[in-house]
C-alpha angles and dihedrals in degrees: 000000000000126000122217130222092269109168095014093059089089088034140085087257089067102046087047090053083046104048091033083064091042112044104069093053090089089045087053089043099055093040088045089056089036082060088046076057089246108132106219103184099356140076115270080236085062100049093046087058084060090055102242130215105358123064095337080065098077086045088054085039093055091042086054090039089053100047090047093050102052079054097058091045092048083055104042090044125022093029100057090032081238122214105184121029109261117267087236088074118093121243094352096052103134098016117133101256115226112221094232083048082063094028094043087057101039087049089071093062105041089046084050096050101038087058094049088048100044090048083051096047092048081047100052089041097047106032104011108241139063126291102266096183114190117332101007122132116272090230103045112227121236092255092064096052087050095051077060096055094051087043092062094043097049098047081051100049101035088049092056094037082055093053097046090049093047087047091048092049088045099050088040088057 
């Protein structure tokens, strides 16, 4: 049995699930066609230091895997307040889900991303630019700065779809 949103759905709560689900898509796409060896955003001098395509490729490919991943998970589980695991899902399809089995996972990520922002965020504060750690090109291209932006936008909203979800449960019993 899954409940729905109910109340939330005209509410922030909502909008956060939402755009918690929706907001690394872009992240999984460029790194899919950086791993095509198109570069989407970056210099092909760039993309060749990454070694793409070619072996650098599966690295770009589990980062989009990843991405796109947490994504799916934020949907099946804190979007519809599940109470059992989808049938979709291999081997736990129709299991009861335990809320710490949905929040334990999600916690990864937030904390993940929390950590990148808050290092880009000091960066840009105190030297104004964004962190280029080894090999990364001396004049950052605007793909980097996006993936950012979405980077700010998803911790914050996965954070906060995390909490809803974990007050829900709570609240459910």
């Amino acid at each position: 049995m899954t409940v729905g949103i109910a109340n939330a759905n005209r509410g922030w709560t909502h909008w956060a699930v939402w755009i918690a689900v929706l907001a690394p898509l872009p992240y999984g796409l460029s790194r899919v066609l950086w791993a095509a060896g198109v570069p989407v955003g970056i210099t092909k001098e760039f993309l060749r230091e990454l070694s793409s395509p070619g072996w650098g490729s599966l690295g770009l490919l589990f980062l989009a895997l990843l991405s796109e991943g947490t994504a799916i998970f934020t949907h099946a589980f804190v979007k519809a307040r599940a109470q059992v695991v989808p049938k979709w899902v291999p081997v736990l399809g129709g299991r009861r889900v335990r809320p710490r089995m949905v929040i334990g996972p999600l916690l990864l990520p937030v904390l993940l991303l929390a950590a990148v922002n808050v290092a880009a965020v000091h960066e840009v504060a105190t030297h104004g630019g964004i962190l280029r750690p080894e090999g990364f090109p001396d004049e950052p291209a605007w793909s980097l700065w996006a993936h950012q932006a979405v980077f700010l936008v998803w911790g914050a909203s996965l954070a906060v779809a995390t909490f809803a979800y974990w007050r829900a449960t709570e609240l459910r019993g």
